[in-house]
Residue frames as qw, qx, qy, qz and C-alpha x, y, z in Angstrom:
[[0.896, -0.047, -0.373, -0.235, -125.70, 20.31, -89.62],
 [0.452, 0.217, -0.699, 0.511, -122.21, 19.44, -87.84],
 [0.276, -0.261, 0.387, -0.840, -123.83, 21.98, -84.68],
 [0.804, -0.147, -0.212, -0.535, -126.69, 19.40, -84.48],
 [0.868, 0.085, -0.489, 0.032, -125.08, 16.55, -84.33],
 [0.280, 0.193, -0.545, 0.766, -122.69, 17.72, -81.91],
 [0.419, -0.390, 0.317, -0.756, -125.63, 19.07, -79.58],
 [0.963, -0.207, -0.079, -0.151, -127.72, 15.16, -79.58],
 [0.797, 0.070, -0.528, 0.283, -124.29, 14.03, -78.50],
 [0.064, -0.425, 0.282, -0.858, -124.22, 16.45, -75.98],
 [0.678, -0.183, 0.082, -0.708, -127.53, 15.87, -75.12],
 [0.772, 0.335, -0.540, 0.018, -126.46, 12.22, -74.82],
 [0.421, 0.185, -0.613, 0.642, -124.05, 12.74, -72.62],
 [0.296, -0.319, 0.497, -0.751, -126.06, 13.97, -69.95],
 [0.900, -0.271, -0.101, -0.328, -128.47, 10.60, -69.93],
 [0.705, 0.078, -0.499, 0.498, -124.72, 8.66, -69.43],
 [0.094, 0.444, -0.357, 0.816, -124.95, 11.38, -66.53],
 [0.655, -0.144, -0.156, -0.725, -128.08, 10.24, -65.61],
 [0.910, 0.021, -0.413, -0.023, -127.42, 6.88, -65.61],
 [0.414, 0.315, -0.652, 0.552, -124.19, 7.38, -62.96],
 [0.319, -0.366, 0.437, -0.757, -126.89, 8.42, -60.33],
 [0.952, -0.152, 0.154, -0.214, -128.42, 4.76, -60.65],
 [0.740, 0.221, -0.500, 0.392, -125.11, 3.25, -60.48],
 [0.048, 0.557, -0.507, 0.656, -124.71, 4.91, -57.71],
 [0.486, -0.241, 0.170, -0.823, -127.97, 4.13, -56.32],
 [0.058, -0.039, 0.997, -0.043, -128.87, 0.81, -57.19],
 [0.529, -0.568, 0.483, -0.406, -131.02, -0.24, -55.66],
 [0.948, 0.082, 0.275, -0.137, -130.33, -3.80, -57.21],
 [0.464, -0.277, 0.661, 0.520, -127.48, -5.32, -59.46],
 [0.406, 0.582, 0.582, 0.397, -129.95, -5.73, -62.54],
 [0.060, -0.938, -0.321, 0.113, -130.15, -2.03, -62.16],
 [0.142, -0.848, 0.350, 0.373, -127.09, -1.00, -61.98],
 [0.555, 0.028, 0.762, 0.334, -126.23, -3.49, -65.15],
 [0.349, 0.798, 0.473, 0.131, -129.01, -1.81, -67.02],
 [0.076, -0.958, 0.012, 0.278, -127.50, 1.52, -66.26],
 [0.748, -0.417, 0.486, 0.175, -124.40, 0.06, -67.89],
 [0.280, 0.502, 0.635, 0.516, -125.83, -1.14, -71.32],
 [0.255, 0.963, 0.076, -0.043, -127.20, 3.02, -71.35],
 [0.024, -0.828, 0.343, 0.443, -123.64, 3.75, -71.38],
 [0.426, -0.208, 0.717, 0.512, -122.58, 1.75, -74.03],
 [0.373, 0.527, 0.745, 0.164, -125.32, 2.24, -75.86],
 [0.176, 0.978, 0.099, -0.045, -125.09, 5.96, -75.56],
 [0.355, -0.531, 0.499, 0.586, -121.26, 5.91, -76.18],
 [0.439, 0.508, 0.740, 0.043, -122.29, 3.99, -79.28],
 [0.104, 0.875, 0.451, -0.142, -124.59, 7.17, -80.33],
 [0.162, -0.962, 0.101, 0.194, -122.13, 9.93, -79.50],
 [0.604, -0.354, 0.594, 0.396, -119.42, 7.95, -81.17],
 [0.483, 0.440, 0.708, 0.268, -121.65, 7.90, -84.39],
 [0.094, 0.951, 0.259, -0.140, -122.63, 11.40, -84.03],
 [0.352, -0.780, 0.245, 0.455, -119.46, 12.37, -83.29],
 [0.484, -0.053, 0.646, 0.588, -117.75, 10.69, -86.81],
 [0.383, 0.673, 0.543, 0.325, -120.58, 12.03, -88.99],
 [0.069, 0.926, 0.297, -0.222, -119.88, 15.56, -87.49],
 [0.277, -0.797, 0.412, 0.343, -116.09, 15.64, -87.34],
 [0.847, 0.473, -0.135, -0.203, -115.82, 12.98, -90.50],
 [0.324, -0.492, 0.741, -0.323, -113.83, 10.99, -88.57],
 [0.749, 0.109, -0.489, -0.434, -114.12, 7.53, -90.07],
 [0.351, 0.040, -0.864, 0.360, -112.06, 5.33, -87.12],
 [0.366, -0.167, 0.421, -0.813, -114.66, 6.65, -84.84],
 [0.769, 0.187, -0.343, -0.506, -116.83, 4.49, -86.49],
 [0.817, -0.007, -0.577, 0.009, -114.95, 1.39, -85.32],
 [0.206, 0.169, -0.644, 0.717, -114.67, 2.27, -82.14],
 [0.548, -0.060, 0.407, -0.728, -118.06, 2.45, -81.55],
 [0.873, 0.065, -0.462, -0.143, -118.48, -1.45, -83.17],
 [0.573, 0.020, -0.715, 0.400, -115.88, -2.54, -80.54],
 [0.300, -0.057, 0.616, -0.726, -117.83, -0.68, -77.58],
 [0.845, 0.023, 0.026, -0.533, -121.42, -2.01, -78.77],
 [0.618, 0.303, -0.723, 0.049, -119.25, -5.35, -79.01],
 [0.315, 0.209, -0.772, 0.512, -118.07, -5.05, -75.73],
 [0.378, -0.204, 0.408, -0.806, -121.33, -4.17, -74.06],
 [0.893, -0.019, -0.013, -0.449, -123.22, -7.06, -75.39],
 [0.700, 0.117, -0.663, 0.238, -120.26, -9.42, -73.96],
 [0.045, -0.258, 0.692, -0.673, -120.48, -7.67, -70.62],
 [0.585, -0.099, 0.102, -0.799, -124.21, -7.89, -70.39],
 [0.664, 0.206, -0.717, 0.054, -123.76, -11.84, -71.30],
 [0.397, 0.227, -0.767, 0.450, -121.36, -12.44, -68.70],
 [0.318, -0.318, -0.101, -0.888, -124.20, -10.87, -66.17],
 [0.783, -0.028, -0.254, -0.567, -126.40, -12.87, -67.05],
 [0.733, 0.340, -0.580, 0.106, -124.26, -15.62, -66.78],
 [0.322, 0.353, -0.544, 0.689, -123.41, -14.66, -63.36],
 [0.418, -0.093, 0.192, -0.883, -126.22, -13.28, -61.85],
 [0.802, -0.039, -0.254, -0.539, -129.25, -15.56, -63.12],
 [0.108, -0.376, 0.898, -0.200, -129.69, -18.36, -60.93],
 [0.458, -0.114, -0.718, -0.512, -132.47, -20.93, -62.17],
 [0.575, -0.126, 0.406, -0.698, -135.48, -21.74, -60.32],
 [0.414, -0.176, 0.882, -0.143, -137.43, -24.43, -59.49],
 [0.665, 0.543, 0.382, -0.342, -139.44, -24.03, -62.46],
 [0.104, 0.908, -0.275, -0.298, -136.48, -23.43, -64.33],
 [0.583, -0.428, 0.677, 0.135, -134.69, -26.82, -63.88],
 [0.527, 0.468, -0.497, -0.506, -133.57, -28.51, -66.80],
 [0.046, -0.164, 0.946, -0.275, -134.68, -31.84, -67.24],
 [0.384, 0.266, 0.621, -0.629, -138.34, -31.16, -66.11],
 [0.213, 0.592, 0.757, 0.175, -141.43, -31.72, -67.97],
 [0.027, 0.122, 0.291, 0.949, -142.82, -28.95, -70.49]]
């Protein structure tokens, strides 16, 4: 069972590989943001796998304080990034 677990985190790790060739690539910011939230989301994963194989219980909060931190970067982003349109304005009529 351990050999499983240990291979999907494996297998894991190579979409976070995956994911470095659209960071590289872009061709947009939202893109390369998305690619981002895969790696936390597969750290996450492989963090989880990884405690159930090696019974490793801190692992476990370490992957709460990445899946924390990715859904404050992904926020900020937003926050950054998103600029409101003219349909967008607040204020207007529904």
């Amino acid at each position: 069972m351990n050999a499983i677990l240990v291979g999907f985190a494996v297998v894991l790790l190579l979409t976070v590989v995956a994911g470095l060739i659209r960071v590289e690539r872009g061709p947009s910011p939202a893109d390369r943001m998305l690619a981002a939230q895969l790696f936390g989301t597969a750290g996450v994963a492989i963090l989880l796998l990884l405690s159930e194989a090696t019974a490793i219980p801190a692992l476990r909060d370490v992957a709460l304080v990445i899946a924390l931190l990715a859904a404050m970067a992904s926020v900020a982003f937003v926050k950054r990034a998103w600029h409101p349109g003219p349909s967008d304005a607040r204020g207007g009529s529904s």
